[in-house]
Every structure is written in C-alpha cells, then in structure tokens.
C-alpha positions in Angstrom: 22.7 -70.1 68.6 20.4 -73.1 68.2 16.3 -72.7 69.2 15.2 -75.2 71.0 11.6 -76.2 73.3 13.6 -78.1 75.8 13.0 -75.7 78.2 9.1 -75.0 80.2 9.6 -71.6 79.7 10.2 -71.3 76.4 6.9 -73.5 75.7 5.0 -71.0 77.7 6.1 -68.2 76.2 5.1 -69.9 72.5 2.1 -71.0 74.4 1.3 -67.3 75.1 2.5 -66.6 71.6 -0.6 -68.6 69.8 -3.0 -67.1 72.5 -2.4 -63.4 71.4 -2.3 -64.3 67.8 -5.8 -66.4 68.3 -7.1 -63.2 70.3 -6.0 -61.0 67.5 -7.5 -62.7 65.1 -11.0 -62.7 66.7 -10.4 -59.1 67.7 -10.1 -58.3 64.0 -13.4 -59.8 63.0 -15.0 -58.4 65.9 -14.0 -54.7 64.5 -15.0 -55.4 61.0 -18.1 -57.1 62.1 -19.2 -54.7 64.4 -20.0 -57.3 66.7 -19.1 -55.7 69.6 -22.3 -53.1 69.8 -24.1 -56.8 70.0 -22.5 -57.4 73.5 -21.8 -54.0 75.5 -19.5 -54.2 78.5 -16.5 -55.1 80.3 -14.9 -57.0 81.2 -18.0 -59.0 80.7 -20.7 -58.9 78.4 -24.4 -60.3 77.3 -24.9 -60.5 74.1 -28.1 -59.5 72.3 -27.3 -61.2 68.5 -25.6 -64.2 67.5 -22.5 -61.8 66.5 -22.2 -60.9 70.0 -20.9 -64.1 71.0 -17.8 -62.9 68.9 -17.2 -60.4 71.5 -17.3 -62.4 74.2 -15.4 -65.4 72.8 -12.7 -62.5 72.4 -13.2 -61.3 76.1 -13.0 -64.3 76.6 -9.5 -65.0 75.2 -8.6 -61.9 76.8 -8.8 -63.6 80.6 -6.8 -67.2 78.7 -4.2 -64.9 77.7 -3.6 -62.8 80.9 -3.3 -65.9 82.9 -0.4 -67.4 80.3 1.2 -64.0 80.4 0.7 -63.6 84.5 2.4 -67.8 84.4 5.4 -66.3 81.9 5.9 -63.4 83.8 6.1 -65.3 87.3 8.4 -67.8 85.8 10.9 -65.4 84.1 10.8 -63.9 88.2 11.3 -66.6 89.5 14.0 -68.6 87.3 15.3 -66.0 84.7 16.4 -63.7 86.9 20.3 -63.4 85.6 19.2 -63.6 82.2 19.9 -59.7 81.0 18.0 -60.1 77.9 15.1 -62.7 79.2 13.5 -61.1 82.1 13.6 -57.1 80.7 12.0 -58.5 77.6 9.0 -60.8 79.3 8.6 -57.6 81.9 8.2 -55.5 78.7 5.9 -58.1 77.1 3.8 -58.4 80.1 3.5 -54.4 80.5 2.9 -53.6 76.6 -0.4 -56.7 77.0 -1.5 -55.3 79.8 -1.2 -51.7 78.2 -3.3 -52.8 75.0 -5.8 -54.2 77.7 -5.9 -50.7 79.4 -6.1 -48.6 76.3 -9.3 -51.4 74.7 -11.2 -51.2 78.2 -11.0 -47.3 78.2 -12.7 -47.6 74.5 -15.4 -49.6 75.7 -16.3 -47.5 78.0 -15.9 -43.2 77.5 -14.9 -41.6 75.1 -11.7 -42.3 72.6 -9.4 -39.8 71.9 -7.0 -39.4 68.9 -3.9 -40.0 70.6 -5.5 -43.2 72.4 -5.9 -44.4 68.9 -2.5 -43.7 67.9 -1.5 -45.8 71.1 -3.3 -48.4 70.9 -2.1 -48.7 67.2 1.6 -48.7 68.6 1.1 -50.8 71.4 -0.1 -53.5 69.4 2.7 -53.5 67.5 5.1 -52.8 70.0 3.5 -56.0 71.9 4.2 -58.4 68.6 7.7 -57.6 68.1 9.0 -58.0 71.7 7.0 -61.1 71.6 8.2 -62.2 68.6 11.9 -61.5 70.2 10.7 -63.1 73.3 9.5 -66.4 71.6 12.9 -66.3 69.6 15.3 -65.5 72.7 13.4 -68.3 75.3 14.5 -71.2 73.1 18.1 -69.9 73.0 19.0 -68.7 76.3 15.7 -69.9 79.1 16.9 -73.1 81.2 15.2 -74.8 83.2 16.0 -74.0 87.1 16.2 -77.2 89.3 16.8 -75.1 92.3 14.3 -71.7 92.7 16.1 -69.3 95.0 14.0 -68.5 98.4 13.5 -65.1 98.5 13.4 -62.8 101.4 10.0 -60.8 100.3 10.5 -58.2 103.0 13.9 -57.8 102.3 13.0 -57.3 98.6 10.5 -55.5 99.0 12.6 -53.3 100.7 15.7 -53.4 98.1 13.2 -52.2 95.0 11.9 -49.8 97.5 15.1 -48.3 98.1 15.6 -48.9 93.7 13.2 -46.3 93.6 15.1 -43.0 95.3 11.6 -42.5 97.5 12.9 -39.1 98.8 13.8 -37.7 95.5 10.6 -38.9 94.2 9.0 -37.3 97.3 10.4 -34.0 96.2 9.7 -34.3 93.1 6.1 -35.3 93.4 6.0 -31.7 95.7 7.2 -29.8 92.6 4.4 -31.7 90.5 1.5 -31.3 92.5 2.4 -27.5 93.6 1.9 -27.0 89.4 -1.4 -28.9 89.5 -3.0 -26.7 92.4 -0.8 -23.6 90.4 -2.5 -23.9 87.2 -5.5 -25.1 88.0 -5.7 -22.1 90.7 -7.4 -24.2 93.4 -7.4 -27.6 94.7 -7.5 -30.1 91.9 -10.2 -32.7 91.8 -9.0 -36.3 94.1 -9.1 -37.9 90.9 -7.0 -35.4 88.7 -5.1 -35.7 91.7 -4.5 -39.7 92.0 -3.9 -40.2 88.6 -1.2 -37.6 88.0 0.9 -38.5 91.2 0.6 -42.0 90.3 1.7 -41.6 86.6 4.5 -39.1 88.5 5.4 -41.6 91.4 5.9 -44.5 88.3 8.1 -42.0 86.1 10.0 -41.0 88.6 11.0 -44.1 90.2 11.2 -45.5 86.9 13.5 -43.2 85.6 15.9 -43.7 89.4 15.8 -47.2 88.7 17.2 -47.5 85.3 19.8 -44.5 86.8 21.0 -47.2 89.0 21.1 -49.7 86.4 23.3 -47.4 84.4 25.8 -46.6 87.3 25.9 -49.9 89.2 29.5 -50.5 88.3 30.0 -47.1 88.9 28.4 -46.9 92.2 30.3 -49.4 93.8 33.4 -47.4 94.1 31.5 -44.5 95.6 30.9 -45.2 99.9 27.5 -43.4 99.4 26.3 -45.5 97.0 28.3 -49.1 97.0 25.4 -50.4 99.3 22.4 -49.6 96.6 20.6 -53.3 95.9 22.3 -53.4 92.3 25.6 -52.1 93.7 25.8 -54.7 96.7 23.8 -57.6 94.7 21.2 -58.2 96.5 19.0 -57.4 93.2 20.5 -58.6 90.0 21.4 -56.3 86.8 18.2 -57.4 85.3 15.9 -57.3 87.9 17.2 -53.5 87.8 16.9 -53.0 84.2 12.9 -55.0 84.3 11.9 -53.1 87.2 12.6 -49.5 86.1 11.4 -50.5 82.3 8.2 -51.5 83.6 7.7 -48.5 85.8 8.1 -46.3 83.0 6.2 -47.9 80.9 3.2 -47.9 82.7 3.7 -44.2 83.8 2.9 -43.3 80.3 -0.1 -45.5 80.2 -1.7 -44.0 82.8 -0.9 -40.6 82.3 -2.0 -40.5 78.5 -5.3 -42.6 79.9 -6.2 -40.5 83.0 -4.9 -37.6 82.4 -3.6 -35.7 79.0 -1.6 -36.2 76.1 0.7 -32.8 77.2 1.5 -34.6 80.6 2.2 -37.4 78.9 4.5 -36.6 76.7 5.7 -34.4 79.3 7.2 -36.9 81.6 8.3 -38.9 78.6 10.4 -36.4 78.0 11.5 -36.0 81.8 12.2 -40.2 81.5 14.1 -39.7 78.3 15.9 -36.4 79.5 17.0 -38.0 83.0 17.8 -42.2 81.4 19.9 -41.3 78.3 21.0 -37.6 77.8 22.2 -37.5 81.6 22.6 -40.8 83.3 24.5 -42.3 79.6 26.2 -39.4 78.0 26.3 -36.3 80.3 27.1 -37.6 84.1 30.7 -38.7 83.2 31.2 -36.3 79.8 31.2 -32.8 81.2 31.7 -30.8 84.0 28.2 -29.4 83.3 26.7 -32.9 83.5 24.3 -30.8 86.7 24.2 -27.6 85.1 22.4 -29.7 81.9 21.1 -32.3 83.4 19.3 -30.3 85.6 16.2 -29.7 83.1 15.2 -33.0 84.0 14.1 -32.8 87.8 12.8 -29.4 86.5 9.8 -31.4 84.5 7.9 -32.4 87.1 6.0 -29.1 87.5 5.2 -28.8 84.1 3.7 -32.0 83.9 1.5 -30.7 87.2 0.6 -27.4 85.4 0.0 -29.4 82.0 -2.4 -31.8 83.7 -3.8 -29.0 85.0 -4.3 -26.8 82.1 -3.7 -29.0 79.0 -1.0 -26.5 77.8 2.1 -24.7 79.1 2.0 -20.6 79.7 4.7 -18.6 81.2 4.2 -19.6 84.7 4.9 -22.9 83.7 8.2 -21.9 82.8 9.2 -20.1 85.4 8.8 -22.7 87.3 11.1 -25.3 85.3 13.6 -22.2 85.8 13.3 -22.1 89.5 13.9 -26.1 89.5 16.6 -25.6 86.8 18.4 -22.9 88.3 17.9 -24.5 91.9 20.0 -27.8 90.8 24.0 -26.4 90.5 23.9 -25.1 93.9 22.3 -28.2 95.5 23.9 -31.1 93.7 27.6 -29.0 94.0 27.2 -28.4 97.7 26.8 -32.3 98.1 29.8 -32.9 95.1 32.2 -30.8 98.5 31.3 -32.9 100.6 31.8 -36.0 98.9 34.3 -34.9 96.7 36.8 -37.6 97.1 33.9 -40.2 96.3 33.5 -38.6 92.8 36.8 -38.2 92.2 37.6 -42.3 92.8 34.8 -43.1 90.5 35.9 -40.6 87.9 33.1 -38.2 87.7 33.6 -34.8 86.7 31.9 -32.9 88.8 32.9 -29.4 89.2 35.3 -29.4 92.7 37.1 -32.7 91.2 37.4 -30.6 87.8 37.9 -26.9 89.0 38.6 -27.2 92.7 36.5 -26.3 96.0 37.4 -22.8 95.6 35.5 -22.3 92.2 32.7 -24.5 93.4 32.0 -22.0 96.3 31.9 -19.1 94.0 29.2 -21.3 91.9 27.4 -21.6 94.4 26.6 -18.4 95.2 26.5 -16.9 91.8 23.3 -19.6 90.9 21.7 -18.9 94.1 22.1 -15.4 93.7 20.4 -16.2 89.9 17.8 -18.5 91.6 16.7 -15.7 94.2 15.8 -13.4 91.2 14.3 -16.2 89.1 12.2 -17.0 91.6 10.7 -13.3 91.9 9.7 -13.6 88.3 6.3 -15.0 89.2 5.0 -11.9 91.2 7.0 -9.8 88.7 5.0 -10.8 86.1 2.0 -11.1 88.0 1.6 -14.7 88.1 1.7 -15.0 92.0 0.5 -13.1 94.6 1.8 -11.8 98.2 2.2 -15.4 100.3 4.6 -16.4 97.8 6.2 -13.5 97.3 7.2 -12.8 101.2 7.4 -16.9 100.9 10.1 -16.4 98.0 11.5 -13.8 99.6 12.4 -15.3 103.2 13.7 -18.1 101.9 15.6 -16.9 98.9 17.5 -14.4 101.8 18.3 -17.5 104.0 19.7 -19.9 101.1 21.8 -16.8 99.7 23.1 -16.5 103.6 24.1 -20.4 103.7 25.7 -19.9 100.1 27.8 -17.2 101.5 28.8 -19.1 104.2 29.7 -21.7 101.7 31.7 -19.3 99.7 33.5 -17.3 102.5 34.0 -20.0 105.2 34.5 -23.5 103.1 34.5 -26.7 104.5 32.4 -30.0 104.7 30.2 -28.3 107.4 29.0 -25.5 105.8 28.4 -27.4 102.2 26.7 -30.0 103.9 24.1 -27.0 105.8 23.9 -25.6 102.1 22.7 -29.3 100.5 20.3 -29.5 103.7 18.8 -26.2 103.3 18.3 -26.1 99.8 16.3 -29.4 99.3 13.7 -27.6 102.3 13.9 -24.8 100.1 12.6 -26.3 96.9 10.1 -28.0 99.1 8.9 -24.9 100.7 9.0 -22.3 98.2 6.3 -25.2 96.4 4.4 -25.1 99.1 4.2 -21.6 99.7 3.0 -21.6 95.6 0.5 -23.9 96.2 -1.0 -22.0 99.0 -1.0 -18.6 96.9 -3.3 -20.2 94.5 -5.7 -21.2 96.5 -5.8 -18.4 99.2 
C-alpha cells in the first residue's frame, strides 16, 4: 500500500486534517487562558478584552472547519460510495466533529454535567484517531471519479427510508413513549418528549440499518427480504454500513445532551444488544436466537421510563418483561409462515429446527406466560383499572388466536397470530399510557 495526494479527496481530507489541529490548538489556549469569559456566546461572540479575540478566532475556525468537513463528507457521497472502508470512516469523522461541536455549544450555554465532560473528553479523541485513519486510508484507496453517478433523490430517499424498518421503529417508539408518560405519571413536557423520540427514532433506525448490513447476503435468498435496498443494490454495502453508523451515533449524542445519562446508556445498550449479540452471533447460532434476542426490542420502554425518572424501578421491568416475553410468540408465528424462507437461508429458527408442531405448542405456552406477566403491574400496584381490563381483554383474545395456532395449524391462523400480536403490543401501551394519566 503506497500513500499518495494524487487524488482531490485525499487533499481535502489532509486539508481538513490541519484545520482541526489549528482549531485544537487555539481551543487549548483558549481554556488555559480563560479567554473565553472575555467573549460570551455562540455561535458568535463580542469580545470585551484583547483575550477574547482568542475565542472568536477559535469560533471562528470552527465555521472553516465545518465547511472542509461538510466538502469531505459530500465528496466521499458522492465518489466513494463502493469504498467499504472510505465512506463509513469520513461519515464517522463527520458525526464525531459535529458531536464535539454539540457537546462545546451545550457548555457555553447551561450547565455541564459530569458525564458531558467525560464525552467531550472521548469524542475528541475518538474524532483524532478516525481522522488520523481517515487521512491515512484517502491516500491509499480515494480515486478520483471522472464520471459522478446521477442519483434518483426520491428514489433514495425512499431506499434509506425503507433502510430504516419505519414500522418497527413505529412500534418501538409506542413502547418508549408509553414508559415516558408511565413514569413520569402524566404527559411529559413537548420537549422531554422531542428529544427522547428523536434520540429513539435515530437508535432505532440505526440499529435496523446496520441489521441489514449484517444480513444482506443473507437476505437475498429470503423472498421477503431479497428486495431490501442493500439486498437488491440499489444502496451499496457502504452506504448501508455509513448510514446506520451515523444514526447511532448521533442517537447517543442527543440523548446524553437532551435527555439523561441512564437513557443514554440505555439505548446504547439496546444498539449494542440488537447490532452484535443478535444480528452477528445469535440470529444464525441458536434456536433461541428470538427467545434471547428478544431483550433488545424490550429496551425501548426503559429508556422512556429512564428519561422519565432518571432511574429504573420495578415497573420498569415489568415492562421489559411484557416486551421480552411478547417476542417468541410474535416472531415464531411469522417463522410458520415463512418457514421455507428461513430454512433456504439457513436460519435456525424454531419450526426449521423443531418442526411446526412444537412451534405451536410455543406459542401458546409464552402467550399463556405473557398474559400473566402482563397482570404483574396491577398486581403489584403499579397500574390501575384501564389497564388492567385493558390487559385483560386483550391478553384473552391473543391467548384465543394462540390456541387457534396450536389446535388448527396452518399459514392462516399463524399469519392472524403475527397480525394480532403486533396490535397487541401496541395497545396494551396505549392502554398504559392512558392509566397514568387518567
């Protein structure tokens, strides 16, 4: 592998380099100095001594460097978008500067908490070694592009849309918000509210994106999935990879800046759960890949109740059992009906492993489990009468479609069972949410 500055990228990117080390540098001074109580604001300032002009000189190179790093960014888009290593690693660049931006405006202007401190200590180092990598990798591998692809922006659009699983992040964003309104025990404020379906919507569809990077080889051999945008091609491996990288990353920015360290860390967990110990080892290691794996769509309404509440109580848990216990049934009703699918692609899911027979008998036996996890919050008196008729009615008509499942068999009556149960979760979350404020 030989460097080289042949290409226009690969000057930008060292162009970029010498801009964050300059602002560094001034940043430093600025801290030691003190010079930044001379010129208060952002992202402008006045200043009101000579050392204030060191603050805005650095402000200054902040707005330099964000237009090299928007002009890298848009480049490794536009012309590295094969290159596996390239574009991840300028999209990870470009979200760990803007992050250390994020983190240094919320300093100037409330408050600074501990773990922000801690952040913005990793971010900047974080930022130098995948720049450093980044300066390294552009002189090997960018090339110059003498032909730029015309994209279809609608149809693109669309593709990173559909990259995102928007009705499993619907549900999922349900299950969140129904813990926010739970432990906060009314309505949350609109800006509690924003900031933690945001951080939610990006983790989420972070986390689904990087699942599809993982199984694009996979999901071409499956009919429901061949025509996903990294299965089909329309969106390249590394588009895949950048897109869900950068989603993620940025979920944890703004849930650690708008909202708390516990949600945070939280969905981190949810991310790391859902990316690596299901999507890379579990989904094709065990027939309990769903029975496992299910802990991480059962997240979600602890980070609600954790925004919330800045800590987790009983409740909390209950309601990662509901979600935990709720995922078997679901996911295996859909494994009947597409059971040849999983089998093809060599996924051990339990009718491929076991048979249909034992599958049905699953089915009910975690539903039945569900129905009785589910009366834990009134139990324990942690939820009062709407949810408990709520939990109730529906808990008696998904235990009638799981019996159908396990006397009668059959596409049709797994298919009702995967229908029913996702309005299910959605309901019984609903019905929570209007308990606690009723």
């Amino acid at each position: 592998m030989k460097y080289s500055l042949k290409s226009s990228f690969s000057r930008l990117v060292l162009g970029l380099f010498v801009l964050v080390f300059m602002l560094t540098v001034v940043g430093r001074i600025v801290t030691v100095t003190g010079a930044w109580a001379y010129c208060l604001g952002w992202p402008v300032c006045v200043p009101t001594n000579p050392l204030g002009y060191l603050k805005l000189a650095h402000l200054a190179l902040v707005g330099v460097a964000s237009v090299f790093m928007a002009l890298v960014w848009r480049k490794a888009w536009r012309e590295q978008r094969d290159q596996n290593l390239l574009l991840p690693l300028t999209t990870v660049t470009g979200v760990l500067f803007l992050g250390q931006a994020f983190v240094g405006a919320i300093e100037m202007t409330r408050s600074y908490p501990l773990h922000l401190v801690v952040l913005h200590a990793l971010t900047a180092a974080a930022l130098w070694i995948s720049l450093a990598f980044l300066v390294f990798a552009s002189g090997v591998l960018a090339q110059d592009k003498t032909e730029v692809v015309k994209f279809d922006f609608r149809q693109r659009a669309k593709d990173f849309f559909i990259l995102s699983k928007p009705l499993i992040v619907a549900l999922l964003l349900v299950t969140t918000y129904s813990g926010l309104v739970a432990g906060n025990k009314a309505w949350p404020s609109a800006s509690l509210t924003v900031w933690t379906l945001l951080g939610g919507t990006l983790a989420a569809a972070g986390s689904s994106a990087l699942n599809q990077y993982i199984d694009r080889e996979l999901d071409k051999k499956m009919q429901r999935t061949a025509k996903r945008p990294l299965a089909d091609g329309r969106l390249t491996a590394a588009e895949g990879l950048s897109y869900g990288l950068a989603l993620c990353l940025l979920s944890y920015y703004v849930m650690a800046g708008f909202v708390n360290l516990l949600a945070a860390l939280l969905s981190l967990t949810g991310i790391f759960y859902y990316v690596f110990f299901y999507s890379v080892w579990l989904k094709k290691a065990t027939v309990q890949n769903i029975v496992i794996g299910g802990g991480a769509g059962a997240i979600p309404p602890m980070v609600g109740w954790a925004a919330a509440t800045g800590h987790l109580g009983l409740a909390a848990w209950i309601l990662f059992a509901i979600v935990f216990m709720w995922t078997p049934p679901h996911f295996w009703a859909l494994a009947i009906v597409r059971m040849k699918d999983y089998e093809k692609a060599g996924v051990p899911m339990m009718p491929v492993v076991h048979g249909e027979e034992k599958t049905r008998k699953q089915i009910l036996i975690y539903t039945i489990e569900l129905f009785f996890v589910s009366l834990l919050l009134p139990i324990f008196n942690l939820a009062g009468t709407v949810y408990l008729v709520s939990a109730v009615v529906l808990g008696g008509l998904l235990l009638y479609a799981a019996v159908q499942v396990w006397r009668v068999g059959g596409n049709k009556v797994a298919w009702t069972m995967y229908r029913w149960s996702s309005m299910y979760l959605m309901f019984i979350f609903l019905a929570l949410m209007i308990d606690a404020v009723v």
